[in-house]
Steps between C-alpha positions, in 0.01 A plus 500: 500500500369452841525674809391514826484809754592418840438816649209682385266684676182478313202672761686815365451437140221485253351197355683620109845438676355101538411572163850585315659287744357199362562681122860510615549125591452521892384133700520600799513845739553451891385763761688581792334702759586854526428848591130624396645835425392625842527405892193249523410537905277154562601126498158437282674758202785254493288186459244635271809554262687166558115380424520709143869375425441126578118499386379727277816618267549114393159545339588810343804380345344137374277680264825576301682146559744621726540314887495768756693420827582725815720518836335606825682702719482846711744710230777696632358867443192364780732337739528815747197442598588221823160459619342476187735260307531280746140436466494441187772249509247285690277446233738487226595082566094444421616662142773309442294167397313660244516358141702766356717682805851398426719641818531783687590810345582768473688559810791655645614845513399863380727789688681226712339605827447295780111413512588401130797239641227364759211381243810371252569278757174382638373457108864310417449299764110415438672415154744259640222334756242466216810412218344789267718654205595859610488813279701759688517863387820661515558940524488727266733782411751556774387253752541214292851371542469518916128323492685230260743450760210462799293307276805287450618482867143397581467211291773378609458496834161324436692263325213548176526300275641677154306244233227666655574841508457778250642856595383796247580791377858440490717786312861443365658635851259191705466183206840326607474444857125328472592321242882378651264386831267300258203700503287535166493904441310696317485815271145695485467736195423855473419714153673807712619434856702192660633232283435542092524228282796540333668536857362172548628351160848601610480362892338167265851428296755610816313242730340232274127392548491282747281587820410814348200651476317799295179641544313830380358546883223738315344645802363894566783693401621581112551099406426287253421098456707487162885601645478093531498483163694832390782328700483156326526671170774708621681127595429373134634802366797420619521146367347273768322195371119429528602249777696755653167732569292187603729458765479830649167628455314211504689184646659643806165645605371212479809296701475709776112502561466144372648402878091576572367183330196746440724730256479239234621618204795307323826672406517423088773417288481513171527263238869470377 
């Protein structure tokens, strides 16, 4: 079995998670940017660690065989910040050429305030000008359902394109509406908090796998790399066929970042 993780945020893990993810059957990891676990205060933090996603973690991973990939993006917990963000949005389009920056990502919303609304939109529409795939990040807990909805309302009016559009961290209460406007969604894994993997099992056979997503996220917090696989195994447990997992840990990833001719790994079918 293959599979590759499309959200996984590897400057916060050690070198034996490359390891056992290899061990496990993993191709492929993809790293969107995200919060460093504290406020950073300087443009320069921000592009020394869009330097160590898109430069140095690719080397780190190669050593085991797997492709490391990443997003570039000022994440939704750092957005409050005005002044600051919008400075780092200017260097971000020099990122976006590099050999192994896929889109922009992850953006969006955290406690659906205002200064977060204002970077979604300048970073959507940076997206749309520079025809980037978009990772967007969606609430958590009991702001998820109304930042759905603005996240929705927004894309909309931007007139995105869906194709090219993958909205995580969607819960049972938030999957049907991205997925009835045609956007890929997603489903990030947690060992204790958030979505588990049997959770995601279930929301896998009530929707069907096409344009969705799952991904361990594995970032600070109490997380792990291997829900990925706890949930496949969950999946054939309950009778899906070898195909069947291909197409949803492996394939889809690679449909929806294959629309960046440099994602290019091949969705596989097996031999009938």
């Amino acid at each position: 079995m293959y599979y590759i993780q499309p959200h996984y945020h590897g400057i916060s893990r050690t070198t034996d998670d490359y390891v056992r993810m290899a061990q496990a059957g993993v191709v492929a990891v993809a790293e969107p940017s995200f919060w460093a676990g504290f406020d950073r205060r300087h443009p320069e933090t921000f592009l020394d660690y869009f330097r160590q996603i898109s430069e140095f973690e690719p080397t780190r991973a190669a050593i085991y065989g797997i492709q490391h990939y990443c997003w570039i993006a000022v994440n939704p917990k750092e957005s409050e910040n005005l002044e600051l963000s919008r400075e780092v949005l200017k260097a971000i389009p020099d990122f976006l050429a590099r050999p192994t920056v896929v889109g922009i990502g992850e953006i969006g919303l955290n406690k659906n305030t205002a200064h977060e609304l204002t970077i979604f939109r300048q970073q959507m529409e940076m997206a749309i000008q520079h025809r980037q795939l978009v990772l967007i990040h969606t609430p958590h807990l009991g702001d998820k359902k109304k930042g759905t909805q603005i996240t929705l309302d927004l894309l909309r009016e931007l007139r995105a394109d869906p194709e090219r559009v993958w909205i995580d961290h969607v819960e049972e209460h938030t999957i049907k509406p991205v997925l009835d406007a045609g956007y890929w969604a997603g489903m990030t894994l947690y060992p204790q908090t958030k979505m588990s993997p049997r959770r995601a099992a279930d929301m896998l056979e009530l929707y069907g796998s096409e344009r969705l997503l799952v991904n361990s996220a594995a970032d600070w917090g109490p997380s792990s790399p291997f829900t990925l696989q706890e949930c496949a195994m969950e999946y054939q447990q309950r009778g899906h066929t070898p195909q069947e997992l291909l197409e949803v840990f492996h394939n889809n990833p690679a449909r929806f970042m294959g629309q960046n001719p440099k994602f290019d790994i091949q969705p596989i079918r097996l031999a009938s």
